[in-house]
C-alpha positions in Angstrom: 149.0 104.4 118.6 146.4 104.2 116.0 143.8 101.4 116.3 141.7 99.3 113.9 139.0 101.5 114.8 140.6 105.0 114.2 141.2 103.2 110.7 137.5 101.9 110.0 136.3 105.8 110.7 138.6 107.1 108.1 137.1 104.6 105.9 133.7 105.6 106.9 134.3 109.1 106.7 136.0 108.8 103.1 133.1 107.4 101.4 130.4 109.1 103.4 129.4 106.6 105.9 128.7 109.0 108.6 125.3 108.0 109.8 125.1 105.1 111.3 122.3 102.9 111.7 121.7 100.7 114.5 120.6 98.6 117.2 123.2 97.5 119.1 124.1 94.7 121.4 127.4 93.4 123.2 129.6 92.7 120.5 129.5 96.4 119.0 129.8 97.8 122.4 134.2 98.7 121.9 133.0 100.2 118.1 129.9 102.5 119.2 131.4 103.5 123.1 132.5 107.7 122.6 131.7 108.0 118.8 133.5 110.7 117.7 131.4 114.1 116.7 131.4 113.7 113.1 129.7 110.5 113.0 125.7 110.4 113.5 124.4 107.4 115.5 120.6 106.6 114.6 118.9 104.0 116.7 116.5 102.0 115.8 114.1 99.3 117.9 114.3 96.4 115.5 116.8 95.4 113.1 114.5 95.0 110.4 114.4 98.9 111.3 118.0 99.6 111.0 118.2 98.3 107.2 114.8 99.9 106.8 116.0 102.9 107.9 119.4 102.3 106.2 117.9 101.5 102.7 115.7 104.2 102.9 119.1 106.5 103.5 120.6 104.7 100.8 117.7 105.9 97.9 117.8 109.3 99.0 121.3 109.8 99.1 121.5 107.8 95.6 124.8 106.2 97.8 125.7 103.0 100.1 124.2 103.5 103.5 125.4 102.3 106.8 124.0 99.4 108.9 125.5 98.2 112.3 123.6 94.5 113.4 124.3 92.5 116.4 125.4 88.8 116.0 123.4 86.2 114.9 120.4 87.9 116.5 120.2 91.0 114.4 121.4 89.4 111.2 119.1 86.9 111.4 116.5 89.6 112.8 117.6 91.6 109.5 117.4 89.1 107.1 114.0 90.0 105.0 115.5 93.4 104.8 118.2 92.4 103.6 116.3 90.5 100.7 114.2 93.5 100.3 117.4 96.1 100.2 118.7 93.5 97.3 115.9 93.1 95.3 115.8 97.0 95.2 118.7 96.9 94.3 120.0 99.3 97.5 123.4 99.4 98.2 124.5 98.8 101.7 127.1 98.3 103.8 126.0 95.9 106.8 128.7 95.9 109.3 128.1 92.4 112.1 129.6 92.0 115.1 131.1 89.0 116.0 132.5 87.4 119.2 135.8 87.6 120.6 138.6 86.5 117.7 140.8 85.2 120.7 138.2 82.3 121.6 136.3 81.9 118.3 137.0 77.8 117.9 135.3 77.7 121.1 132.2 78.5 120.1 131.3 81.1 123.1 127.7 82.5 123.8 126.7 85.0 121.0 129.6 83.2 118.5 127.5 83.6 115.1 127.7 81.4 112.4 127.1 84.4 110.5 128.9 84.5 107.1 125.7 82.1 105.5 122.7 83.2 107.6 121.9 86.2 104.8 121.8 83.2 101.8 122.4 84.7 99.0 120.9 87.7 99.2 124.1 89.8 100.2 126.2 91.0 97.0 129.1 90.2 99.1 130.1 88.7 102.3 133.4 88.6 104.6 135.4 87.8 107.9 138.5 89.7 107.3 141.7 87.4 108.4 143.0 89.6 110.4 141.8 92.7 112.7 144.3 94.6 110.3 142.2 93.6 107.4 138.8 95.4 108.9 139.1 99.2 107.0 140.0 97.6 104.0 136.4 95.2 104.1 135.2 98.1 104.8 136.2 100.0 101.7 136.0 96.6 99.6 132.3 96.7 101.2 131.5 99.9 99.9 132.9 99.4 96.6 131.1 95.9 96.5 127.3 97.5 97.4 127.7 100.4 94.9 128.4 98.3 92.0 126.5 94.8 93.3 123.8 97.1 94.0 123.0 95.3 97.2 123.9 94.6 100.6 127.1 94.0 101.3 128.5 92.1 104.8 131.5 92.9 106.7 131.3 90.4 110.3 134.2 92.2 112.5 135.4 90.2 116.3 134.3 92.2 118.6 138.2 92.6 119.8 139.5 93.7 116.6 138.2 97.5 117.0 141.6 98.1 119.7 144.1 96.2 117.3 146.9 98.2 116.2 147.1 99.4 113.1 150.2 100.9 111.6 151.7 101.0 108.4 148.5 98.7 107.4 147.5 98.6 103.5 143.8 99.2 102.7 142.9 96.1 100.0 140.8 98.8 98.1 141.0 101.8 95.8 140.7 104.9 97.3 138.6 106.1 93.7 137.0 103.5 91.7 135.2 104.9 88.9 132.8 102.8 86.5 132.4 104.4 83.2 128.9 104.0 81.9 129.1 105.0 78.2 127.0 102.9 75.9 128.9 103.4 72.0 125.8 104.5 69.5 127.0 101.5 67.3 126.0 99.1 70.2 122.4 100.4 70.6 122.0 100.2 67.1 119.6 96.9 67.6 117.4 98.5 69.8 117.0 101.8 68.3 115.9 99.9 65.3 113.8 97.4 66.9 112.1 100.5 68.8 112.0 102.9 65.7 110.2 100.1 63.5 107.7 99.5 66.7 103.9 100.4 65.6 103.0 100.7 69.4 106.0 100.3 72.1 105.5 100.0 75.4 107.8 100.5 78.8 107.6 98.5 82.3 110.1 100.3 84.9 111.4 98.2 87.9 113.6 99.0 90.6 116.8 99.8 88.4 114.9 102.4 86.2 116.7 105.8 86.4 113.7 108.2 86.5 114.5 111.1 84.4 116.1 109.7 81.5 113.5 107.0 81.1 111.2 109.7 81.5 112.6 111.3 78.6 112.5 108.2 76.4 109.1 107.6 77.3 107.9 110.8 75.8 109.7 110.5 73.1 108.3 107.6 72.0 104.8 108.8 73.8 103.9 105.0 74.6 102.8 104.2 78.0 104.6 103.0 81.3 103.7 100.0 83.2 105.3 99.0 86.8 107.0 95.9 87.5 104.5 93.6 89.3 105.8 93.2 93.0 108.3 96.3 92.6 108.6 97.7 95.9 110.4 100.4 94.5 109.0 102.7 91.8 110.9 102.6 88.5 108.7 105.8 87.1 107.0 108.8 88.2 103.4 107.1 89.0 101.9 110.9 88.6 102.9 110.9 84.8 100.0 111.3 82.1 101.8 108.1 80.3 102.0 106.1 84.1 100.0 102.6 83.0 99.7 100.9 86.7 101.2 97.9 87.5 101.4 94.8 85.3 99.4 92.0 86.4 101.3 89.1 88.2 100.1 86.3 86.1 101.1 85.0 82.5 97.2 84.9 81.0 96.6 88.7 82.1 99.9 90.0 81.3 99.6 88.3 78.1 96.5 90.5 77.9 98.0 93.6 79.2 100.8 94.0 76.6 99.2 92.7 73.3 98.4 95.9 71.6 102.6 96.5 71.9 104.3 95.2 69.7 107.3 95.9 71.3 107.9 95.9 75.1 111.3 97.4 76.9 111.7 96.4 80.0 114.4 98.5 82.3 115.8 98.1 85.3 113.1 95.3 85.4 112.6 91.7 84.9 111.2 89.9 82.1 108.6 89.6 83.7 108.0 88.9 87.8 105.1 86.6 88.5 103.6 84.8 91.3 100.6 82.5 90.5 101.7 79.9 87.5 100.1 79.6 84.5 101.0 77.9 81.6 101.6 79.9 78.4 104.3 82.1 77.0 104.8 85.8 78.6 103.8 88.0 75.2 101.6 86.9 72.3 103.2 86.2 69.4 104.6 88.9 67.3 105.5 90.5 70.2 109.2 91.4 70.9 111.1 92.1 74.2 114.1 94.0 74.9 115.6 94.2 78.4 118.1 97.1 79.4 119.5 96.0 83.3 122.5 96.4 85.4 122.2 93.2 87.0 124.2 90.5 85.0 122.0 87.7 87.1 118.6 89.5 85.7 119.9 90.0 82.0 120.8 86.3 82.1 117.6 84.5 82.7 115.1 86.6 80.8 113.5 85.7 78.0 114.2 88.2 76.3 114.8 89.2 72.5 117.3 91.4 72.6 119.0 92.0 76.2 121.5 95.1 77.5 123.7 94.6 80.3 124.4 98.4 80.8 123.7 101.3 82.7 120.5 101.8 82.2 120.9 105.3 82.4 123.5 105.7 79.9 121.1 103.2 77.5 118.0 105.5 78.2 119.9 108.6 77.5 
């Protein structure tokens, strides 16, 4: 008889979910006891370590990685990695145990009230229904973090892994594909606004694809600043046109960018701060253009002229 668990490793294997990070505890003992061959278990000491570890995966492989976290303990544990993962935009899948389905409404030791303890800081969060519904989260889970670019949660009873499951339906696509063609017609604005620019200038964040920004930036041989706070670098910091890292306050990035007339930010908000101070962002005369994946960050800057698109495709 195949179980819930047979299922989830199909899922796991499909979409390349074959290392598994992790520190476990009780309620992912039945998933993790006699892991089959195929499937790499990585331990780690602290659960801020497992997504660490997971994220770190996750950039390297340029695909969702893995994380396994124990109740309320290690998702709470987890938590600042988790905000870190999304604000790099790192897709994850972050799979939680859970207690016992069977006595849930009693509220037994290690029962988490896990599906809020992230905030909002997961792209997606669920408790499947039933144990039948796990591989499909899964999947869903996948599919969520690669286009959320973020964590994604999937909080699985630590019964349902020796559920049946036979002649189940998987609630995702086996293929999703996400074209990310930009039509020349719809860059039109920004190729004029950055062919009429005297002096342009670039800040990269975390959603900056390296080698056709790269190329852009040479073309229009104008320099490369880093997001201020970006934990993750949006452009090759050994380049001759590399500018630093904008400064984290309105007066001195006012400073910073007033020779440009023009700034493009990608992959990068417009603009991170921490200290306040009054003022606008840019002098006047100044314009800004934002290219971003991340409808949330197109829709609160202040921006001129705003993409929500691949950067890649945009930069290209």
């Amino acid at each position: 008889m195949s179980t819930v668990r047979d299922a989830a490793f199909d899922v796991l294997r499909r979409h390349g979910l074959t290392t598994i990070f992790c520190n476990p505890g009780s309620t992912e003992v039945s998933l993790l006891t006699d892991l089959p061959d195929d499937l790499r278990f990585v331990l780690a000491l602290h659960e801020g370590s497992v997504v660490g570890m997971a994220t770190g995966w996750a950039i390297g492989h340029e695909a969702p990685a893995l994380a396994v976290l124990h109740t309320t303990a290690g998702l709470g544990t987890a938590v600042g990695a988790i905000a870190t993962a999304r604000v790099n935009r790192v897709p994850l899948v972050v799979l939680v145990g859970q207690q016992d389905r069977r006595h849930l409404a009693l509220e037994p030791f290690l029962t988490g009230r896990l599906e809020g303890l992230a905030g909002d800081y997961p792209v997606w969060v669920n408790q499947p229904a039933r144990a039948q519904d796990v591989p499909g989260a899964l999947a869903r889970a996948w599919h969520e973090a690669a286009t959320g670019r973020g964590p994604a949660l999937v909080i699985v009873p630590m019964d349902d892994w020796q559920a049946p499951f036979d002649g189940e339906v998987l609630a995702a696509p086996a293929r999703l594909l996400r074209p990310a063609a930009v039509p020349d017609a719809d860059l039109a604005p920004l190729v004029r606004l950055l062919a009429g620019a005297r002096s342009p200038a670039i800040v990269a964040g975390a959603g900056a694809p390296w080698e056709p920004l790269v190329g852009l930036a040479e073309r229009l041989g104008c320099p490369v600043f880093q997001e201020s706070f970006g934990a993750r670098a949006g452009f090759p910091q050994d380049h001759p046109q590399y500018a630093g890292v904008l400064p984290a306050d309105r007066e001195r990035l006012r400073g910073r960018l007033a020779p440009h007339d023009v700034v493009l930010a990608v992959g990068a908000p417009v603009f991170r701060q921490y200290p306040y101070v009054p003022g606008p962002l840019v002098v006047p005369g100044t314009s800004v253009a934002l290219v971003t994946d991340d409808p949330a960050e197109a829709h609160r800057s202040p921006a001129d002229l705003a993409y929500l698109a691949s950067p890649a495709a945009v930069c290209a």
